[in-house]
C-alpha positions in Angstrom: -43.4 7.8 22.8 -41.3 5.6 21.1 -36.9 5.4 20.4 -36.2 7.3 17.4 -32.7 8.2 18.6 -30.5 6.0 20.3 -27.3 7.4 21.7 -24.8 4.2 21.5 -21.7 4.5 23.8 -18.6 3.0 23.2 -15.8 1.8 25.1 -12.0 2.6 23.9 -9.6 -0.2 23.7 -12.4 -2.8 24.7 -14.7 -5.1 22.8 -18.2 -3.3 21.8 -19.6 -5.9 19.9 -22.8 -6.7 22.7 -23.9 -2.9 22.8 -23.7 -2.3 19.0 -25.8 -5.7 18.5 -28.2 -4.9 20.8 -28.3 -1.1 19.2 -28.5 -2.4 16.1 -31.6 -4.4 17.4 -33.1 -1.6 18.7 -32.3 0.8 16.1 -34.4 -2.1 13.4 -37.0 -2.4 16.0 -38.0 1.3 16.3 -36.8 2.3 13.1 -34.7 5.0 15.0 -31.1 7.0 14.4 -28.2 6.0 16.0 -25.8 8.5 18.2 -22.4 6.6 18.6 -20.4 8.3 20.8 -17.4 7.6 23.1 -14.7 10.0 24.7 -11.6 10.3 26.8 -8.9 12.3 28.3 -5.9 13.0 27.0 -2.6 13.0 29.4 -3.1 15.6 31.7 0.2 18.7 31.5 0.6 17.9 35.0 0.2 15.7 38.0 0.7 16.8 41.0 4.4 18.3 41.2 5.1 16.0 37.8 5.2 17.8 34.7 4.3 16.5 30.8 6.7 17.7 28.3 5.0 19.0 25.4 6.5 16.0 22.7 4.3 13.5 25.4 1.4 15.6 25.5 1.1 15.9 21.7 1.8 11.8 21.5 -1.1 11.4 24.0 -3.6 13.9 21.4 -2.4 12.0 19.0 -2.9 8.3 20.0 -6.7 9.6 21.6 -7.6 10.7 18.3 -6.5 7.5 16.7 -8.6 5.9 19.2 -11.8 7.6 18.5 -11.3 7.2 15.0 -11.0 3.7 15.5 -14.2 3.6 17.8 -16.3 5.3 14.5 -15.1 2.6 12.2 -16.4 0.2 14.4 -19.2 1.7 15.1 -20.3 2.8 11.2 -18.9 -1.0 10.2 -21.3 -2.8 13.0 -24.2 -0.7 11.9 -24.0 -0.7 8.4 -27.2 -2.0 6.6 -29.0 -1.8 9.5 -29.2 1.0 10.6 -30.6 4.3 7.9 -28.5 6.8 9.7 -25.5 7.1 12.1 -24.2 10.0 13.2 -21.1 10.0 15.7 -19.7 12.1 18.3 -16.3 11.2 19.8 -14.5 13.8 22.1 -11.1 14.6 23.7 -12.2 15.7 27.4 -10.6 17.8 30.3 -13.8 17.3 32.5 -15.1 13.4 33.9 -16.5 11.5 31.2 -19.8 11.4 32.5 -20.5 14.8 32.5 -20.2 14.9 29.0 -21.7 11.9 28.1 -24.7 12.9 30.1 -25.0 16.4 28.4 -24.6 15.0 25.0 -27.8 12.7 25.9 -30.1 15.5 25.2 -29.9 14.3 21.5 -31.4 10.7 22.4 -34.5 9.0 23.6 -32.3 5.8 25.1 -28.9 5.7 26.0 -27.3 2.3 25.5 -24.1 1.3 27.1 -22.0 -1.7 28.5 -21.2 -2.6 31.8 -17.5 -1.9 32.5 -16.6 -4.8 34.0 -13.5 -5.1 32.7 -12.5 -1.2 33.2 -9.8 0.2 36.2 -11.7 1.4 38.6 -8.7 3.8 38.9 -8.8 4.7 35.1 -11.6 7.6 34.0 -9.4 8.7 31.7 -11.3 6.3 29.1 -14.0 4.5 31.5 -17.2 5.7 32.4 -18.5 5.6 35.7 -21.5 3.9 35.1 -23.5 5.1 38.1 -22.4 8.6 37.4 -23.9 8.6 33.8 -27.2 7.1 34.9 -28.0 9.1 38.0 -27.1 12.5 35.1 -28.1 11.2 31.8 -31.9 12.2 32.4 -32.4 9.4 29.9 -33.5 6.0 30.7 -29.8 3.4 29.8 -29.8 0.2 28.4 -27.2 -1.6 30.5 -25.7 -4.4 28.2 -23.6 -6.7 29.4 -20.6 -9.4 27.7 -22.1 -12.2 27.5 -25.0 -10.6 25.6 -25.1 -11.7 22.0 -28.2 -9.4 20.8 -31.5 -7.7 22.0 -33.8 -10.1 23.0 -37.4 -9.5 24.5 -39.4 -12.7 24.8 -39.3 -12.3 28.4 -39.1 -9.1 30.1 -39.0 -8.7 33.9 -39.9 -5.3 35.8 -38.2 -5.5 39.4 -40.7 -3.0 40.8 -40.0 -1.2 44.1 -42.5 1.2 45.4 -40.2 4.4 44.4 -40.2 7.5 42.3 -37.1 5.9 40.1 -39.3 2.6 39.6 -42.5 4.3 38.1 -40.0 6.6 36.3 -38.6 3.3 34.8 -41.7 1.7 33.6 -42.6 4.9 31.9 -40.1 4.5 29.9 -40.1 0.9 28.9 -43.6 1.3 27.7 -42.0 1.1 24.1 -39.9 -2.0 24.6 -42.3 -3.5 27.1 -45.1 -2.6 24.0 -42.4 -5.0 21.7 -42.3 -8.1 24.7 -43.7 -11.4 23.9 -44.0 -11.5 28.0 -44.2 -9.5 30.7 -44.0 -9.6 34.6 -43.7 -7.7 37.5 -42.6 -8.7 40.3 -42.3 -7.5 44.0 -40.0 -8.9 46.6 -41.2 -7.8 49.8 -41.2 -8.7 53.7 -43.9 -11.6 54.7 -46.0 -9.0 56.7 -45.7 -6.6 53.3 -47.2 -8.9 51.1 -50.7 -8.4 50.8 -49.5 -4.5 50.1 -47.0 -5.6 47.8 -49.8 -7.6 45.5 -52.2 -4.6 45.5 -49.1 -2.4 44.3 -47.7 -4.5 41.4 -52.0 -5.0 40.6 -51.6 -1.7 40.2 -49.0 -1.6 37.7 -50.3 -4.6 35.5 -53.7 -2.8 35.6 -51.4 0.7 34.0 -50.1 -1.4 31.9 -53.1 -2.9 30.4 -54.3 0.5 29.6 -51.3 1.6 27.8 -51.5 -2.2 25.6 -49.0 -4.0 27.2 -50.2 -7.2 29.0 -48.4 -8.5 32.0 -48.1 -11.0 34.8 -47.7 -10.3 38.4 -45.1 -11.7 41.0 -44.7 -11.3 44.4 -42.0 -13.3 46.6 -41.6 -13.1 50.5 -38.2 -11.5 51.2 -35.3 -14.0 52.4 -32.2 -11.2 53.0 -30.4 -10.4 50.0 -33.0 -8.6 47.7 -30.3 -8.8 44.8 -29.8 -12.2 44.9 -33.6 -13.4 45.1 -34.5 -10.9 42.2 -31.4 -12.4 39.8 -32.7 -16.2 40.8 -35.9 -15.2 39.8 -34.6 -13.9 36.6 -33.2 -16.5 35.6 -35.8 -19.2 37.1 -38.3 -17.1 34.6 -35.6 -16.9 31.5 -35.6 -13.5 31.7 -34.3 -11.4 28.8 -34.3 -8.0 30.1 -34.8 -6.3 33.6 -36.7 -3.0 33.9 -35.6 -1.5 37.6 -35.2 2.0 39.2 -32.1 3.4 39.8 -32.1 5.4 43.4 -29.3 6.7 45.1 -26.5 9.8 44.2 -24.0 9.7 41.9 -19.8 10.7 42.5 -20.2 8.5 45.6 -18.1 5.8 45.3 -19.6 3.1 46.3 -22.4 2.4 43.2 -24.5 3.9 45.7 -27.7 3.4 43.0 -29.6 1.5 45.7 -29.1 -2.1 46.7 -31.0 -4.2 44.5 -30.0 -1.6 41.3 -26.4 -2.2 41.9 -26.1 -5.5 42.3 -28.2 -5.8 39.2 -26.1 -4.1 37.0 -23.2 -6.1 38.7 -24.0 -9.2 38.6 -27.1 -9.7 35.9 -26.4 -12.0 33.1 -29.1 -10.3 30.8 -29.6 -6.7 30.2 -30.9 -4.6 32.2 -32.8 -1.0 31.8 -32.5 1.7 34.3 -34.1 5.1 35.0 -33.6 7.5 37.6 
């Protein structure tokens, strides 16, 4: 399998520049259609015993639909030339976000999207909860964060847990993993766990192999904080990308996607590619 549709979400009212570089990356790279999409809800008629006079509520249709019409200009402008087609899907919602989001992603093989770090965590009138769209997208996400400039792959680093999510992940990375001028896979696990832990990643270079992708194998005695060992090792290595399971239940609201997986997407300063 390869990515020949890429469903591209963009954030209203903040900078999209890193995810529509990297899209545009991997939309050259796979020779693949972009989706751009983004949504968000309008004022709501009431809130609680507060009502929304009609004048307001038609303001608030109108400003969202100025907003989304912005969001396609930037999205067809950042793409153009390099990208053959774009389509675009940008929706005024009653419902969260992420539910449609994550039924729109039927469409795509990838879903790319920021980080929303700089979001309310308040506001989901316009910002995605990012652990909701991942644990319902059924799609593997590209997790792109600010400081990312473009999609690059000469190191790519699979955080490998023993899990159902992190086999899941790999799966799907065969196509950028296929594109990586280096790969690794690496195991934090407990010093008694270690001889286990080399057999497992073996295991998964030894996949690999068979699917054309050659790889390197990692394993590092646990010292507490999972999370933080796994991001030094990152960027010890000069990681470029980090392939990880995503585990947990979404609408909880605590980024309950698993320990390492949250803090990941929290704290990594290169992108990072999820499944569940």
């Amino acid at each position: 399998m390869i990515y020949k549709t890429l469903m591209t979400r963009l954030e209203l009212g903040l900078p999209n520049s890193p995810v529509l570089a990297v899209t545009g990356d991997l939309a050259t790279l796979f020779d693949a259609t972009v989706v751009g999409i983004t949504a968000c809800e309008p004022v709501r008629m009431a809130y609680g015993e507060v009502y929304i006079t009609a004048d307001l509520l038609e303001q608030s249709y109108q400003d969202v639909e100025r907003a989304l019409k912005a969001a396609e200009r930037d999205c067809r402008k950042a793409l153009s030339g390099r990208v053959a087609v774009v389509e675009w899907r940008g929706a005024a919602c009653t419902g969260l976000l992420s539910d449609y989001l994550s039924g729109e992603a039927r469409c795509a093989d990838l879903v790319v999207t920021g980080v929303n770090d700089k979001a309310s965590f308040f506001d989901g009138s316009r910002h995605v909860d990012i652990g909701d769209l991942v644990m319902q997208a059924g799609r593997p996400v590209l997790i792109v964060p600010a400081r990312v400039e473009g999609l690059r792959l000469d190191h790519v680093m699979i955080g490998w847990k023993d899990t159902r999510e992190s086999r899941r992940a790999v799966f799907d990375a065969v196509p950028l993993l296929g594109k990586a001028g280096r790969v690794s896979v690496v195991e934090i696990a407990r010093e008694n766990d270690l001889p286990a832990a080399r057999s497992r990643v073996g295991d998964v270079v030894t996949w690999l192999a068979r699917h054309g992708v050659s790889a390197h194998s990692l394993t590092v005695a646990s010292k507490g904080d999972d999370a933080v060992q796994m991001n030094a090792v990152a960027k010890e290595q000069n990681v470029d990308l980090i392939v990880a399971g995503a585990y947990g239940h979404s609408r909880l609201r605590e980024w309950v996607l698993g320990g390492v997986t949250r803090d990941l997407l929290l704290r990594a300063d290169c992108c990072v590619f999820v499944s569940h």
